[in-house]
N, C-alpha and C positions, 0 to 999 in steps of 0.2 A: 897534671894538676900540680902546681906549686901553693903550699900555705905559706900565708904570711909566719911571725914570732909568736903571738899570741893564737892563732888559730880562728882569725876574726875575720878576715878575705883570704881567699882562691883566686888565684889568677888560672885559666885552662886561656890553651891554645896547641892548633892542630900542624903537623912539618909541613911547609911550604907554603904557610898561610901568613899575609902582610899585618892580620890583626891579630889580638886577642881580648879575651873576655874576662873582666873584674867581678865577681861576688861578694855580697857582705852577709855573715851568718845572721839565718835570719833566728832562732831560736836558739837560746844555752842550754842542753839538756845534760845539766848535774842535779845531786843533792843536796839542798840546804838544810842543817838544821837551827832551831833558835839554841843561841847559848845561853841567853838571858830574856831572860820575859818582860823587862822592864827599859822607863823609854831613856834612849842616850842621846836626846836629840843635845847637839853641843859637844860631844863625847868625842877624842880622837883616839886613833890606835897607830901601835908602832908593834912591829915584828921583830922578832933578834933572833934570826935562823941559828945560830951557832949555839946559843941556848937550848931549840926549840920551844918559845916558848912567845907568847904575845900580849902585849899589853894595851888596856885601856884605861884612858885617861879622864874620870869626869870633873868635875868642879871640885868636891876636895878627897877623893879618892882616887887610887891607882890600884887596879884591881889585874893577878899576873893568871893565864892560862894558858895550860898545857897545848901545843899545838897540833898533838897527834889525838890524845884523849877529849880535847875543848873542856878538862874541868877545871874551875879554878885553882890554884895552888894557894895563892894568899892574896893580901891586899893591905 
């Protein structure tokens, strides 16, 4: 079995065999949790790994969060 980068197709195939066979995962089995309870429809986000820390961008706020903890820092 080979995985793709992200770990979203499988490619198997068997020695001496002209074909092989592509998969696409059918379920993501992690944990989500909510950071915020409230709606960001319009909202963007930008990451700054060297930070760790990540930001959300709504209409007139900029609100910064920790990336290991998800609590907010400030805004």
């Amino acid at each position: 079995m080979m995985y793709g980068k992200r770990v979203k197709y499988c490619v198997t195939y068997k020695t001496a065999e002209k074909s092989f066979d592509i998969y696409k995962q059918k379920m993501l089995h992690n944990f989500r949790i909510p950071v915020l309870n409230e709606n960001l429809e319009g909202a963007d986000i930008i990451e700054i790994r060297k930070l760790n820390v990540f930001l959300v961008f709504k209409l007139d706020c900029i609100r910064i969060f920790d990336s290991f903890t998800l609590k907010q820092i400030g805004e």
